[in-house]
N, C-alpha and C positions, 0 to 999 in steps of 0.2 A: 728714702726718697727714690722714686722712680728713676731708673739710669736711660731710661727714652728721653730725655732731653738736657741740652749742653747750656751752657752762660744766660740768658737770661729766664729762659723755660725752667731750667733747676731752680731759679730761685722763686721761682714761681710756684711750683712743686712744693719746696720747700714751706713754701709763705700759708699753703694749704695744707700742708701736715700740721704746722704749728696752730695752725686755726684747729683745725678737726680736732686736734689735742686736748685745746681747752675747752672747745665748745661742748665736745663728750663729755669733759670732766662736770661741767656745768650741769648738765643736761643727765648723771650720774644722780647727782646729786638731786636734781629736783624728784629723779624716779624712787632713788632712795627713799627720801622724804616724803614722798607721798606712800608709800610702802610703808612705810613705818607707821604714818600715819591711817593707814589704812587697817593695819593690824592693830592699833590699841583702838580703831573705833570699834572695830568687829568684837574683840577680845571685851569690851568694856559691856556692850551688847550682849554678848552671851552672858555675861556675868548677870549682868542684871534679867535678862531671863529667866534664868536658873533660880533666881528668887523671887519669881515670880512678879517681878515689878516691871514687865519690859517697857522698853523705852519707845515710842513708837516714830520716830524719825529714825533710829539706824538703818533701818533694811536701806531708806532710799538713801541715806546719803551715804553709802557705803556704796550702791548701785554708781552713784556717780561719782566714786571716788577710786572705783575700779575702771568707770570709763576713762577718767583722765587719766588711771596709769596707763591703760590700754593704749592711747593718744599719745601720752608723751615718752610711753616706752618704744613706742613705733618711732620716732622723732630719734632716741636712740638707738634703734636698731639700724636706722639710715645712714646714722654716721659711723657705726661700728662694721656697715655693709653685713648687716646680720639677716637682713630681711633673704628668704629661698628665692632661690635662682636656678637656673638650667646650665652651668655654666659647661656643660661639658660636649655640648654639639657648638658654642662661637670657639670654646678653645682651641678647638680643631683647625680654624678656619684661618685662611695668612693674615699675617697682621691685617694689611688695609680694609679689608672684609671686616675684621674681628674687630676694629676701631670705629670703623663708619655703623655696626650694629649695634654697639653699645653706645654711640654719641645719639644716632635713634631713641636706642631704650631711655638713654637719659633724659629725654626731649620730649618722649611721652609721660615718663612716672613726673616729673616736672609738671606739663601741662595741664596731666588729673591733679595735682593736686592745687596750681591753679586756681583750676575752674571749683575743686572741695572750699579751697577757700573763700575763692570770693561768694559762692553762694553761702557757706558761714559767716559770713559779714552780712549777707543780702538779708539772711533771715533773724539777725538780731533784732533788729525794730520792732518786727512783730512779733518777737517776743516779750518785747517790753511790758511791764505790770504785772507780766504774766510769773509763780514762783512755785518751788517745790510745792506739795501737797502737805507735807507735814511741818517745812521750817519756812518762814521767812528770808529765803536764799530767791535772788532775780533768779528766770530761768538764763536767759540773755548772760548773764553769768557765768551760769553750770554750764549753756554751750560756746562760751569763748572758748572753749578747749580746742575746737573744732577748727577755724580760721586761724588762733595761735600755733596748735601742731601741724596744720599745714604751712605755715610759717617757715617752721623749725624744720621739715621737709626739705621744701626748697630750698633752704640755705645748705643744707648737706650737700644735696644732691648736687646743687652748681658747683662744691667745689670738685668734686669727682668728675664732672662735667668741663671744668678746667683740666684736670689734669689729662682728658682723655685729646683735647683741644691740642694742649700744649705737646704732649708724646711725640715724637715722630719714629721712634722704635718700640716695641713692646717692650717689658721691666722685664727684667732678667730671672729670670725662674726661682722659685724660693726665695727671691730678695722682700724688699720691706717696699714692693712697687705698687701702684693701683691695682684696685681691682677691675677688672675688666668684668667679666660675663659676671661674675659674684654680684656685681650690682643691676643684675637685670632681674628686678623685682617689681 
């Protein structure tokens, strides 16, 4: 927990580590599971290539099964603050500088994705009817990825957003505190 905030900011703090916690743990799991699943389609693919039988829906729905890990591993890299940053010209900078830039940053990587979302929502309809080429999968489907990971974005990102709200001192050096500039992605 971040030591920038006393009695009811800490538990505030706190209310968002235990979130992050499980939410990662969730959101592990879904990446896992599509990795996994990603690997015995490809691996099943090759095999059958190799005897010459290929299967001719792999290539795309491996294509879009790499998109969604792409999408929902980005979902976890937000809550793990995995995504690159610059952190080493705000670090510099006195706290109140170094707070009011990253409540910024927070406010934009938020806003894109936003506006990512709801234009993924906007253009489901017209997706409709429409399906892969080789399976009978909606496309509207294959792109709910898109509006659902920007979903999972912004929930990351507000709690980090919180805690930069609620800080009124920076976290104490090598402690288990927010990230600050790490999340200017």
């Amino acid at each position: 927990m971040a030591d920038g905030a006393t009695g009811r900011g800490a538990a505030t703090l706190a209310a968002m580590e235990r979130f992050r916690a499980v939410y990662g743990r969730v959101l592990e799991w879904v990446v896992g599971a599509l990795m996994v699943l990603l690997f015995i389609e490809v691996t099943v693919g090759v095999l059958f290539r190799m005897t010459g039988h290929s299967l001719i829906w792999y290539d795309e729905v491996a294509s879009v099964m790499l998109a969604w890990l792409t999408f929902y591993g980005s979902a976890l890299a937000s809550v793990r603050r995995a995504h690159i940053g610059c952190p080493e010209l705000v670090e510099r900078a006195p706290w109140p500088l170094r707070r009011a830039v990253s409540i910024v940053a927070e406010l934009l990587v938020i806003a894109f994705f936003v506006v990512l979302g709801v234009t993924g929502v906007w253009i489901m309809p017209i997706l409709a009817g429409d399906t892969l080429v080789s399976v009978p999968v909606p496309m509207n489907l294959v792109q709910s990825v898109i509006p659902v990971s920007a979903l999972l974005i912004i929930a990351a990102e507000v709690t980090y957003l919180v805690d930069l709200i609620v800080a009124v001192q920076p976290p104490a050096a090598g402690g288990d505190g927010i990230a600050l500039a790490d999340g200017l992605h």
